[in-house]
N, C-alpha and C positions, 0 to 999 in steps of 0.2 A: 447335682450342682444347685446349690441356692441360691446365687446372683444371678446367674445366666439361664443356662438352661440344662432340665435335667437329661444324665447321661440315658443312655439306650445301651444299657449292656446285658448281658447272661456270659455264665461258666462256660466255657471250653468252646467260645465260638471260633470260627473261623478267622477272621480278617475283622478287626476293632477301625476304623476310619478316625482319624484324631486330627479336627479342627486345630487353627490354633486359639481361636477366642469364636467364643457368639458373634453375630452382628447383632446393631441394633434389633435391627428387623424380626428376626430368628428369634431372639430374647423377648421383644415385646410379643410376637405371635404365642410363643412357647413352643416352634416348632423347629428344629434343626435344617438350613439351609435354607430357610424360607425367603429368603431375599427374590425380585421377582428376577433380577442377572442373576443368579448365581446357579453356575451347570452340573452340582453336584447330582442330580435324582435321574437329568437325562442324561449326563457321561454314565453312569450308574448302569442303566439300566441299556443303552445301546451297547456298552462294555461287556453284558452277558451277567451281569450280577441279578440282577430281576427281571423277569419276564414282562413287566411292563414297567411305565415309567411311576415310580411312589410319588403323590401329591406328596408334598412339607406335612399338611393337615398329619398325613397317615405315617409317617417319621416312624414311631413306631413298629409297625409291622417289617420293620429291617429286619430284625432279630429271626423271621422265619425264614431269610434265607444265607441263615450263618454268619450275620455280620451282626457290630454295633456302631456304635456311634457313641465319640466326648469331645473333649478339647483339653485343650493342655491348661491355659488360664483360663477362669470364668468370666472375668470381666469382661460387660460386651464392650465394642467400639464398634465406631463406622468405619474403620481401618484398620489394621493390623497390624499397622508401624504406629501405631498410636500406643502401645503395647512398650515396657522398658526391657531391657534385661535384666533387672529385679525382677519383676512379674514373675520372668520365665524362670529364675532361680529360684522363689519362694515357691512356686510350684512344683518345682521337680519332684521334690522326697514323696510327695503323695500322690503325684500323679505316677512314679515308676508303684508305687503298692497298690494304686487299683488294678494297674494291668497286669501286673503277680499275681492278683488277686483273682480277677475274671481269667486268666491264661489263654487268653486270643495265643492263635496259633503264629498269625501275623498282626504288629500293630503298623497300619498305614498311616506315615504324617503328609498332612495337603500341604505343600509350600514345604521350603526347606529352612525355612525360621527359627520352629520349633524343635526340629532334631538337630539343628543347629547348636542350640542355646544348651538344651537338655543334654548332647553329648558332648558338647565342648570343644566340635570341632568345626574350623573355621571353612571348609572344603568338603562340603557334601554333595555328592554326589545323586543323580535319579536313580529310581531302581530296588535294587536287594541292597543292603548295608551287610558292611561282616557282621559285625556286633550285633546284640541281641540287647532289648531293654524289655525288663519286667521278665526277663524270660521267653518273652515272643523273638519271634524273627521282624524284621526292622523294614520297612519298604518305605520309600519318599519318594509320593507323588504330585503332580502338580497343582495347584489350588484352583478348585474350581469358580474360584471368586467371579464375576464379570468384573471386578476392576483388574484380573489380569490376563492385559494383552496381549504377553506371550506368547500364549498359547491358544489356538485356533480348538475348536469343539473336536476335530477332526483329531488333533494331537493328544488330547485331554485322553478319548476313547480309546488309541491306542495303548498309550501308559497304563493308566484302568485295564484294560484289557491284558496287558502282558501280567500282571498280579492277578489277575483271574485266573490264565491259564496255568499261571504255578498253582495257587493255592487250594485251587477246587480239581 
């Protein structure tokens, strides 16, 4: 990515993770999630995805334990309704051919925003999707933003956790 930040991927990993946009924060660090709310590293990691919890700094070293990490728009914002549905439609065509491209076996979207917009459908649901995009198998999980209240850390790890226990 070269507005935002760069993606975290490799060929034929596991479970790809798909932001819908950088935050400021994550964009100015250069490191994914780096926001000091946002529970992406410890849902992560008490979910059973890594044995400990990854600093933002170390973002990177996801890829050794079969995952990546992008986002669907680059543009960061401080909010993710700050985002149009252009954005999300000028993105589609090449965000579905990188995930063709790397062939995650699952792509996970945080928030259901993004496979919202991308699949066109108004009624998404948590969980496994029928549909497959890029080729992967489709899961929409909850966004680990700290601006969303929703969902308690507690709830966050469960969901994570149920896309664990299929995919690994």
């Amino acid at each position: 990515m070269s507005e935002g930040l760069e993606d975290i991927l490799a060929e034929q990993l596991t479970v790809v993770f798909c932001g819908i946009n950088p935050g400021m924060i994550a964009a100015a660090q250069g490191h994914h999630f780096a926001g000091r709310g946002n529970r992406f590293w410890r849902t992560l990691h008490l979910a059973g995805f890594t044995p400990e919890e990854v600093r933002p700094e170390n973002d990177r070293t996801i890829v050794q334990y079969q995952c990546g990490l992008t986002a669907v728009v680059e543009r960061p914002t401080a909010r993710a309704d700050q985002l149009s549905k252009q954005e999300f439609i000028a993105a589609a065509a090449n965000f579905e051919q990188k995930i063709a491209r790397y062939a995650p076996r699952y792509v996970a979207f945080l928030g259901k925003a993004a496979y919202s917009a991308l699949s066109a459908q108004r009624n998404v649901g948590w969980g496994l999707q029928s549909g497959t995009f890029g080729n992967a198998a489709v899961w929409v999980l909850p966004n680990p933003s700290g601006r969303n209240l929703a969902f308690s850390l507690e709830q966050l790890i469960d969901a994570y956790r149920q896309l664990r226990l299929i995919a690994f």
